[in-house]
C-alpha positions in Angstrom: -60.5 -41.6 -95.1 -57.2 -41.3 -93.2 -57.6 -37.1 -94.4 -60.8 -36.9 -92.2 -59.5 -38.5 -89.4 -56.7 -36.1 -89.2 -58.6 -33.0 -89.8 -60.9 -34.5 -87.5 -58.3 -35.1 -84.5 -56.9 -31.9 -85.3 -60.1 -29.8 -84.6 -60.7 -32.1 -81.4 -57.0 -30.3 -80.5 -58.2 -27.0 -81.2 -61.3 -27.8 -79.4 -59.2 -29.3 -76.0 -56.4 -26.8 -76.1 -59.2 -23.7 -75.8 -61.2 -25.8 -73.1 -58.3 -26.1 -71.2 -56.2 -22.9 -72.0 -58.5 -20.2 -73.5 -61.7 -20.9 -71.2 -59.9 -20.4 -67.6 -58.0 -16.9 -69.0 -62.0 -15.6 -70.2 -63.3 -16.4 -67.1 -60.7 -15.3 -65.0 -60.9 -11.9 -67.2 -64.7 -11.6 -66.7 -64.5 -12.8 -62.7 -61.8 -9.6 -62.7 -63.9 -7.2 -64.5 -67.1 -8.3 -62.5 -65.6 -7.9 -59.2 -64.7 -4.7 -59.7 -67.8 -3.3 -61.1 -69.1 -4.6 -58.5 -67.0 -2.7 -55.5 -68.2 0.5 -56.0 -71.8 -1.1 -55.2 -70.2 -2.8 -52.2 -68.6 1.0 -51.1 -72.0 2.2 -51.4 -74.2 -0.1 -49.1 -71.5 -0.3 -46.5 -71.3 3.3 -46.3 -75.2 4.0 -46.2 -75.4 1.0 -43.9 -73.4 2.4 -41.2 -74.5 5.8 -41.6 -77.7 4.4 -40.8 -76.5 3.4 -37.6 -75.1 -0.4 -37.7 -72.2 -1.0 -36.4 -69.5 -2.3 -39.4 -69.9 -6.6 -38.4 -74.1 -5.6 -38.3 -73.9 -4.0 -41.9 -71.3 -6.5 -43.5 -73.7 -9.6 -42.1 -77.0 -7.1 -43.5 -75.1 -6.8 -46.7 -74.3 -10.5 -47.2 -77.8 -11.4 -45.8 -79.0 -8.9 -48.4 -77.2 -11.0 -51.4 -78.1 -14.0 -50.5 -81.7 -13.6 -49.9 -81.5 -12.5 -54.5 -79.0 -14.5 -55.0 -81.5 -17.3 -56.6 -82.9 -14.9 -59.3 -79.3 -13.6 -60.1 -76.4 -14.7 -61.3 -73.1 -15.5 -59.0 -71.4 -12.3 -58.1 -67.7 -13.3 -57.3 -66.9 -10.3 -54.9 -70.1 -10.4 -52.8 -69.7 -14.8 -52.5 -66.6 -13.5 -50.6 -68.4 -10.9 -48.5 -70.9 -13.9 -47.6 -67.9 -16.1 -47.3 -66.3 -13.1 -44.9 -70.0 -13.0 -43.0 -69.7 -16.5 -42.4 -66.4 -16.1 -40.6 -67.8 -13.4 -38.5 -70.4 -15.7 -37.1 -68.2 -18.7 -36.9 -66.3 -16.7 -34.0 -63.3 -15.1 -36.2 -62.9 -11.3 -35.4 -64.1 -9.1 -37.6 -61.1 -6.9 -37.8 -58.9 -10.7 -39.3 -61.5 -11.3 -41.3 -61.9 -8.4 -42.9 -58.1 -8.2 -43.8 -58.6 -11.5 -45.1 -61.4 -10.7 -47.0 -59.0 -8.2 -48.9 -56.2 -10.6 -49.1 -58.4 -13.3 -50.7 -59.8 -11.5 -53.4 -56.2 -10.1 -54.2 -57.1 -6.9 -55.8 -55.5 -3.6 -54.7 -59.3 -1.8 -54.2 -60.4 -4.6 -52.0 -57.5 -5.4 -50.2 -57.4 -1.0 -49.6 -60.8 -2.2 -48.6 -60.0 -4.6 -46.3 -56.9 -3.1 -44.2 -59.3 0.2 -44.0 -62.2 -2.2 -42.3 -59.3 -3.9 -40.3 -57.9 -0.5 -39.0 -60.8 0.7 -37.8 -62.3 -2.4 -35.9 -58.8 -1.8 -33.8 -58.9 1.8 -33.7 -62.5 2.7 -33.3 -65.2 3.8 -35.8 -64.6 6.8 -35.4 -64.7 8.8 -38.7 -65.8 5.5 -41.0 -68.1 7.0 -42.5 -66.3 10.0 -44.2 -63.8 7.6 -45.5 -66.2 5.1 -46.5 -67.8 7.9 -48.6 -64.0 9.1 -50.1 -63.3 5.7 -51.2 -66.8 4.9 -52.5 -66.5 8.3 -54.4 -63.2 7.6 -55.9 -64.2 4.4 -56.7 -67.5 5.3 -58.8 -64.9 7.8 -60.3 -62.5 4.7 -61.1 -65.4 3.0 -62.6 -66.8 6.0 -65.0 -63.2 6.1 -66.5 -63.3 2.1 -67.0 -66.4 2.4 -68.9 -64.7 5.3 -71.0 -62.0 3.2 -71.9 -64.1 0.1 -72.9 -66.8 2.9 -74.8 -63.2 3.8 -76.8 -62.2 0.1 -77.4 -65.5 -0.8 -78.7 -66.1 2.2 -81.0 -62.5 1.2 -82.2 -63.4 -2.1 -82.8 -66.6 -1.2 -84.9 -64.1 0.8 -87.2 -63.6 -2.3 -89.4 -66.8 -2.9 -90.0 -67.6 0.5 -90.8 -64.6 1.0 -93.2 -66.4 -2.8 -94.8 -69.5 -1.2 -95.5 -68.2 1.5 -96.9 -66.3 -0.6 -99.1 -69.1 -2.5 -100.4 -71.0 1.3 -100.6 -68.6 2.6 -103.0 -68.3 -1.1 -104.7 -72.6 -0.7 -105.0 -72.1 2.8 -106.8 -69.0 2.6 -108.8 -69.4 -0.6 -110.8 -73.0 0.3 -111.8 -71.1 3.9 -113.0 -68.4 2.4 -114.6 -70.6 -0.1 -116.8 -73.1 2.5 -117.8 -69.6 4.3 -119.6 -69.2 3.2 -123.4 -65.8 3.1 -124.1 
């Protein structure tokens, strides 16, 4: 009896140490990895938005209108929460130029925050030329994103190697033996 209860409380550890350790790292890794899949698609629509005409407050409130409108059919998307979030402070009075750099600063990765000071720089300076760097940076970042999935294609197809090399195993396991009985020594 006194056995069980320890195997027992030592599972419940197991159990509370990945709730509390394990879980936040995976969802912080999958947050990470969803945000930026996600900024090339951000790139995109502010870059066909303006060159449709709106001005850069017009499209980011448009793109964040855009989200949430599908946003109950689909699941949470971390980066565009903050581009509603960043909307939100755009109507609420704060200039776009601040919020955009904040919009950066918040999500804390180096694309976004690029992102961000870009946006910032040229709600000070002017529009002028947006568009043709909206497009570079869109471009380099679908680039980024065709090597990420390139590295992960490699790290799965290495990770399938074990269970190749298994089969195999159990292949040659399948042919020899029934060989090696059918021999009379």
């Amino acid at each position: 009896m006194g056995q069980k209860i320890a195997v027992m409380a030592a599972l419940l550890a197991l159990v509370c140490y990945w709730w509390k350790v394990e879980r936040p790292k995976e969802e912080k890794k999958e947050r990470e990895r969803q945000m930026m899949a996600d900024y090339p698609d951000i790139l995109a629509k502010l870059t066909v938005l303006t060159g449709a005409g709106l001005s850069l407050p017009q499209a980011w409130l448009r793109l964040a209108a855009d989200y949430e409108a599908g946003r109950q059919n689909k699941e949470k998307r971390w980066a565009y929460e903050e581009v509603v979030a960043t909307g939100r402070q755009i109507q609420n009075g704060v200039s776009p130029g601040r919020a955009f750099g904040e919009f950066g600063r918040r999500i804390g990765f180096h694309a976004y925050i690029k992102l961000g000071n870009l946006l910032e720089q040229n709600m000070k300076k002017g529009t002028k030329g947006l568009g043709d760097m909206l497009q570079a940076e869109a471009y380099q970042a679908f680039e980024e994103r065709k090597h990420q999935v390139r590295r992960v294609g490699e790290e799965i197809s290495t990770k399938l190697l074990v269970p190749m090399f298994m089969m195999f195993g159990v292949v040659l396991i399948v042919i020899i033996i029934p060989a090696l009985l059918s021999f009379s020594f």
